[in-house]
ROBA-422671 format. One record per residue (C-alpha): residue number from 0; x, y, z. Coordinates in steps of 0.1 Angstrom, whole numbers. Each point is the difference from the previous one (the first is absolute). Layout:
ATOM seq     x     y     z
ATOM NUM     X     Y     Z
...
//
This chain:
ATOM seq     x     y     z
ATOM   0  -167  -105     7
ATOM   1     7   -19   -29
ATOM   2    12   -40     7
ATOM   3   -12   -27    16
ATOM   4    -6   -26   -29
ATOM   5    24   -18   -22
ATOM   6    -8    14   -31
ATOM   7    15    29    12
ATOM   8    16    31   -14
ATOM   9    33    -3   -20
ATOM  10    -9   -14   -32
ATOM  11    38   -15    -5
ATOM  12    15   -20    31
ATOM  13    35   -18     0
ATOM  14    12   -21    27
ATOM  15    35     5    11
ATOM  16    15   -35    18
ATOM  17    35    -1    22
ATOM  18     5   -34     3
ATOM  19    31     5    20
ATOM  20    16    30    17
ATOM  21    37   -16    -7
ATOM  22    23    19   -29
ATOM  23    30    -5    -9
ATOM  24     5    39     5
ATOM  25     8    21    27
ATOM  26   -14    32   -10
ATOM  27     3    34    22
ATOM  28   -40    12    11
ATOM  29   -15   -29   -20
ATOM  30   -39     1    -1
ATOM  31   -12   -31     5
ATOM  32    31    -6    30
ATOM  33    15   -33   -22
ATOM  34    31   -15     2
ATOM  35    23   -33     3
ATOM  36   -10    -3    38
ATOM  37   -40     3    -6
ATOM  38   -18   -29     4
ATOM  39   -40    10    -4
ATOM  40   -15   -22   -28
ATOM  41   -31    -9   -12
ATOM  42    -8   -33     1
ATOM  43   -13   -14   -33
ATOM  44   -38    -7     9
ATOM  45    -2    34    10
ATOM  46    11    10   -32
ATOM  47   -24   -22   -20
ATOM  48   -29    13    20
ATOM  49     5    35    -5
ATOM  50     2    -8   -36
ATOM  51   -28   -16    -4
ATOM  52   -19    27    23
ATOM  53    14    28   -24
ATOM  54   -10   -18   -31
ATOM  55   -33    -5    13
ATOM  56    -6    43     6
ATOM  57    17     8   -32
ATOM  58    31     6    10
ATOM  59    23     5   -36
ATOM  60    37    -7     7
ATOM  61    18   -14    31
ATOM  62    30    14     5
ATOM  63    35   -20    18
ATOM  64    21    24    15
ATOM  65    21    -3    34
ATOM  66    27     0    14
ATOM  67    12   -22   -27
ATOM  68   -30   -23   -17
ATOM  69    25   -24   -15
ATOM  70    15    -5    33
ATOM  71   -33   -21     8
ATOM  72    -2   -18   -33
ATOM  73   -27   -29     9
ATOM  74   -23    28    12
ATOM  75     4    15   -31
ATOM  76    -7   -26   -25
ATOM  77   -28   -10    18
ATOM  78   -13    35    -5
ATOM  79    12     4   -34
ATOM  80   -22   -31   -11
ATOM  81   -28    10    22
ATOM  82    -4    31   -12
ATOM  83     4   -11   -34
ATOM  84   -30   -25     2
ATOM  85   -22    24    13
ATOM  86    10    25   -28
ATOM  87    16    27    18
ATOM  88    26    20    -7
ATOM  89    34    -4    14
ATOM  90    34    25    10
ATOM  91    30    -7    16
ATOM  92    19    27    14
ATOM  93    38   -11     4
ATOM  94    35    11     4
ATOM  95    11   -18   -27
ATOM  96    27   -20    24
ATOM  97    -4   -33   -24
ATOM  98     9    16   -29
ATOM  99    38    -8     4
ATOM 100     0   -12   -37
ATOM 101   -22    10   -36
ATOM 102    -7   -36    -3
ATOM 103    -6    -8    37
ATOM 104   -22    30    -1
ATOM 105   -17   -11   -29
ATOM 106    -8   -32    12
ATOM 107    -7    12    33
ATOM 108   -30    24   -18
ATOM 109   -12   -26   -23
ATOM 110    -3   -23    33
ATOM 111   -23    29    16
ATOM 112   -20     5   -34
ATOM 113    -8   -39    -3
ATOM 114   -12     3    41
ATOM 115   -23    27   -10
ATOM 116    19    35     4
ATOM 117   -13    26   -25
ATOM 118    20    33    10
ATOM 119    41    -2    17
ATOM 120     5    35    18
ATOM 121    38     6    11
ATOM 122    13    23    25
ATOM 123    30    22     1
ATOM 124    23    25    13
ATOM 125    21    13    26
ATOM 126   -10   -23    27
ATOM 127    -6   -25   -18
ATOM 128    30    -5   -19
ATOM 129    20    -3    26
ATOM 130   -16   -35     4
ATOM 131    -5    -6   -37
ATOM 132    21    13   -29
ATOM 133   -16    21   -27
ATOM 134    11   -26   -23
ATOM 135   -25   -26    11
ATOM 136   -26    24     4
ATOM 137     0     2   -41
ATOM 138     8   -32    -3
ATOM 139   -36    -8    18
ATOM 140   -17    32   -16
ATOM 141    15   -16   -36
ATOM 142   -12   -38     4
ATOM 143   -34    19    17
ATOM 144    -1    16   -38
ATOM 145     9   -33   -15
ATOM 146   -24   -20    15
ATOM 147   -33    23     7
ATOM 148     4    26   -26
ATOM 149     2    32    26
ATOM 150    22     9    30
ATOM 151     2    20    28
ATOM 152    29    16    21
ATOM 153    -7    21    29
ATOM 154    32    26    10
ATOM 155     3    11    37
ATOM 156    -4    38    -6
ATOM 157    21    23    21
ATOM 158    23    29    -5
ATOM 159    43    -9    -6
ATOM 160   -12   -35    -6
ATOM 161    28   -18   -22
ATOM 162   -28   -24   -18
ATOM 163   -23    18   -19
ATOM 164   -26     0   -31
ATOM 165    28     4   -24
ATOM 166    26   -27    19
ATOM 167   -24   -25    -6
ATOM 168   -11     8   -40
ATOM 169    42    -3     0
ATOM 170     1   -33    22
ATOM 171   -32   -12   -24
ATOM 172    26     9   -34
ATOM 173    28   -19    14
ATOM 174   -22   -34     5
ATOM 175    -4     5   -37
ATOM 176   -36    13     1
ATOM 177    -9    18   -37
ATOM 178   -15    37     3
ATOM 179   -35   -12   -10
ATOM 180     0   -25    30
ATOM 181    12    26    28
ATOM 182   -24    24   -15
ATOM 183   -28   -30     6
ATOM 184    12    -3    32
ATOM 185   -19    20    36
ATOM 186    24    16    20
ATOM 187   -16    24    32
ATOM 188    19    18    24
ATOM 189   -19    -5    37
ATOM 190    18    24    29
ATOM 191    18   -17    24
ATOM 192   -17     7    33
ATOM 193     8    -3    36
ATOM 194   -26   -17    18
ATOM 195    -3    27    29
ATOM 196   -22    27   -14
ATOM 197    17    24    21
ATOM 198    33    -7   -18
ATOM 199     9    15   -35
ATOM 200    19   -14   -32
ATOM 201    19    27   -20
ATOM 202   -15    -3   -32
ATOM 203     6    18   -35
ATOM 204   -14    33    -6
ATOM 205   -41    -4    -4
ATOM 206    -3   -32    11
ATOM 207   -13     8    39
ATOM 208   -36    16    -1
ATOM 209    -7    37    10
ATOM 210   -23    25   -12
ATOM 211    13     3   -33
ATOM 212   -10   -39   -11
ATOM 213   -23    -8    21
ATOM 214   -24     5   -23
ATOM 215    16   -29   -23
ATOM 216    -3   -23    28
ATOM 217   -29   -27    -3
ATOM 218   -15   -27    26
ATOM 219    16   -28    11
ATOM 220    -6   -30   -28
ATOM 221    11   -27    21
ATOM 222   -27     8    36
ATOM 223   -35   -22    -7
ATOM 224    15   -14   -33
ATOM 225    28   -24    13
ATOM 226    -6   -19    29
ATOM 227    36   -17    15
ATOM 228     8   -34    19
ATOM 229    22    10    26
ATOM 230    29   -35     6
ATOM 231   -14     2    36
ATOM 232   -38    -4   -17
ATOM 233   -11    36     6
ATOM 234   -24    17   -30
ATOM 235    11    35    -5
ATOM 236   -25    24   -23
ATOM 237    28    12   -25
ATOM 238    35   -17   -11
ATOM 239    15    35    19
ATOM 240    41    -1     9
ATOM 241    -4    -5    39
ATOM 242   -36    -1    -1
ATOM 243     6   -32    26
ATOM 244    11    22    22
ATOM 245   -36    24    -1
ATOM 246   -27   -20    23
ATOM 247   -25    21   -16
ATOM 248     6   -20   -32
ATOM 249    -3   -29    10
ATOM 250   -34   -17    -7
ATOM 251     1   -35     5
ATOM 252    16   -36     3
ATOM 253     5   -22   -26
ATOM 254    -9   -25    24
ATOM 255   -35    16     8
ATOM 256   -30   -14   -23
ATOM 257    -8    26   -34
ATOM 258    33    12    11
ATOM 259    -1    25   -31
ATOM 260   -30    10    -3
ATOM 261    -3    10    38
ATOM 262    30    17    -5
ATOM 263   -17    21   -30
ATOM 264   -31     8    17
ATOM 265    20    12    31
ATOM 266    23    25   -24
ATOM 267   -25    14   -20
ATOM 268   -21     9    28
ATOM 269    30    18    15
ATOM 270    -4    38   -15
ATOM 271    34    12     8
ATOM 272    13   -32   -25
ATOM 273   -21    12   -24
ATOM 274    15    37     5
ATOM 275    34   -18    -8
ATOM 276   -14   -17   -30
ATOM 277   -19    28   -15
ATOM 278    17    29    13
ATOM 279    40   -12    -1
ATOM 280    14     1    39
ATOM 281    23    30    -8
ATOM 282   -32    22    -7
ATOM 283   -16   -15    30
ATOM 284    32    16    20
ATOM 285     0    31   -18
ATOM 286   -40     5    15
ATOM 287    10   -11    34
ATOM 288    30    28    -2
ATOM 289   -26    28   -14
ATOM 290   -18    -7    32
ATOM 291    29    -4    29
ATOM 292    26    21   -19
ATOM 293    26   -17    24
ATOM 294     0   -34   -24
ATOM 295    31     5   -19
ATOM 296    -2   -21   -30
ATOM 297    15    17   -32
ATOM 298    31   -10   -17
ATOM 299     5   -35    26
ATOM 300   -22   -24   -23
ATOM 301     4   -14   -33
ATOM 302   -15   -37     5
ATOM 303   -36    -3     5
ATOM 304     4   -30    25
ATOM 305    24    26    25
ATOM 306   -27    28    -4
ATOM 307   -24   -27    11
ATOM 308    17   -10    32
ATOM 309     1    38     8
ATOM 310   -40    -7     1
ATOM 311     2   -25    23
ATOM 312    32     7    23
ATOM 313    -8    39     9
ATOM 314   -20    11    28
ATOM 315    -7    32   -11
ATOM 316    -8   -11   -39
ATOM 317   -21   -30    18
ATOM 318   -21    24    23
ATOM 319    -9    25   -32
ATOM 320    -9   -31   -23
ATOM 321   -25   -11    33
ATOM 322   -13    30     6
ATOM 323    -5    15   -34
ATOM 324    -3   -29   -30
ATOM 325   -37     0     1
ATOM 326    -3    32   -10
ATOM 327    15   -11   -33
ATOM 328   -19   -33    -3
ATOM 329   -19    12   -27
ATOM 330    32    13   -24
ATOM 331    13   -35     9
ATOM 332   -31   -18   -13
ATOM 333    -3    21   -26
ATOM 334    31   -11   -13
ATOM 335    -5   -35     8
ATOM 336   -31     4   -24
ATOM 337    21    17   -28
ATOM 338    29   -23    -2
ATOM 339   -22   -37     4
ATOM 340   -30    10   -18
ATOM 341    -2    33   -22
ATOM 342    35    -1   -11
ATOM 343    -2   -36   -13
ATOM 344   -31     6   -17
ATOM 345    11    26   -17
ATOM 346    28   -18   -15
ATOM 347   -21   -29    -7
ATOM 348   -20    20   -18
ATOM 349    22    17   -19
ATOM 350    15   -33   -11
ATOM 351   -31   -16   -13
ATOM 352    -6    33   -18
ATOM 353    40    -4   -18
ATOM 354    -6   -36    -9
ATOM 355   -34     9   -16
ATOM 356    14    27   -17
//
């Protein structure tokens, strides 16, 4: 099996922080269970060790996501500068909530951006706004524009859903935003989940995977490449919705010594994560089904993170994956081989030969 050494697989890793659990949300099946009541957080030592541990195996970007990261602003800063001295790249992913003004939101961006923030990633939609209005989530995405030159907004994707890709281009024209700054802007619809896998969203036509896009489905970006600090210090192997929840991905303590790179020899070593990395975990359910027709799983998923749990949570998925993933081992490694060696050599290639040219 591949694993067991640091260097390991994954050429690109990110680390994914939650320095508190709190929000100033209440949201309906949230992933990562935050709100006002929460009280895990990461106590700021913590969070400069695993720093430092990340920047010394490559790591590329940390990432400050919650709960609410602003909600635990020393922890934060620290972070921010931190991660700045050591040259690595940083994200906050926010609701936006201190936005209540274009200049407070201006100054609050500038504030992170003098700390050490590089990217601001907002998030939207039905659940959320009923916590925080559409208007500060431009107002955040705007100053994010200002300030750093790019944007993000991610929309809670779900069918009848008032808040949508086109409510928020109008929202972004009524903070005054010109049409070559909203067209600058990042704006990606995620499907709202619900955290059981044996629950189902209704979701627009298309957007739930069966037979007919299956095929269009990929592997799962986020397993082996993001590595999260759980508030309560746990390491999970991806930055999944409700992957806290999964005990199978969780690979460590932030307490424990080489805290991340134990936790990366322990994933990639795992074969069934790199099924879900290579492979996509809706695929990996479609296989378990072509063997035990009885696994019904067209039409109920259209996040990745929900198909996942399905992995995990059912008997009868769990007891075809142990007694039949070896006999695809080799298709797994083969891809494994593709998509970190051959595929980036290729293109590597094929660059030096443009600029040459």
């Amino acid at each position: 099996m591949p694993g067991g050494h640091t260097a390991g697989i994954v050429r690109h890793r990110t680390l994914s922080l939650l320095p508190t659990r709190r929000c100033n949300a209440s949201c309906r099946n949230c992933g990562s269970f935050s709100g006002p009541s929460a009280r895990d957080a990461l106590d700021i030592d913590d969070v400069r060790k695993v720093i430092a541990e990340a920047h010394s195996l490559g790591f590329e970007l940390v990432v400050f996501t919650g709960g609410e990261a602003t909600l635990a602003p020393d922890v934060l800063a620290d972070g921010l500068r931190l991660a700045r001295v050591l040259g690595l790249r940083t994200r906050l992913v926010t609701n936006g909530h201190w936005a209540q003004s274009t200049e407070v939101a201006i100054a609050e961006a500038e504030r992170l951006a003098a700390l050490g923030l590089d990217e601001l990633n907002v998030s939207t939609g039905d659940e959320h706004a009923r916590f925080v209005p559409l208007s500060s989530v431009c107002r955040a995405a705007a100053a994010s524009f200002k300030v750093f030159g790019t944007a993000v907004i991610t929309v809670e994707l779900r069918s009848a859903r008032p808040i949508t890709r086109k409510t928020v281009l109008d929202a972004l024209r009524a903070e005054g935003l010109s049409v070559d700054e909203i067209a600058a802007l990042k704006i990606i619809e995620s499907p709202w989940m619900p955290v059981s896998p044996f629950r189902t969203e209704i979701y627009e036509a298309g957007h739930a995977v069966d037979r007919t896009n299956l095929s269009m489905r990929s592997g799962c970006e986020s397993i082996l490449e993001t590595y999260t600090v759980e508030p309560d210090g746990v390491v999970t192997s991806c930055c999944g919705l409700g992957a806290n929840i999964i005990p199978e991905l969780h690979v460590g303590q932030v307490s424990d010594p080489d805290a991340l790179a134990t936790a990366v020899d322990r994933s990639e070593g795992d074969l069934l994560k790199l099924a879900i990395r290579y492979m996509g975990p809706e695929k990996i359910l479609a296989w378990a089904a072509s063997l035990d027709p009885a696994i019904d799983w067209e039409g109920m998923y259209a996040h990745n993170c929900q198909a996942c749990h399905r992995l995990y949570r059912d008997e009868r998925v769990r007891s075809v994956i142990a007694r039949h993933l070896q006999d695809i081992e080799t298709n797994i490694l083969a891809a494994v081989v593709f998509d970190e060696a051959l595929y980036p050599s290729v293109i590597a290639d094929a660059a030096r030969v443009s600029k040459s040219g």
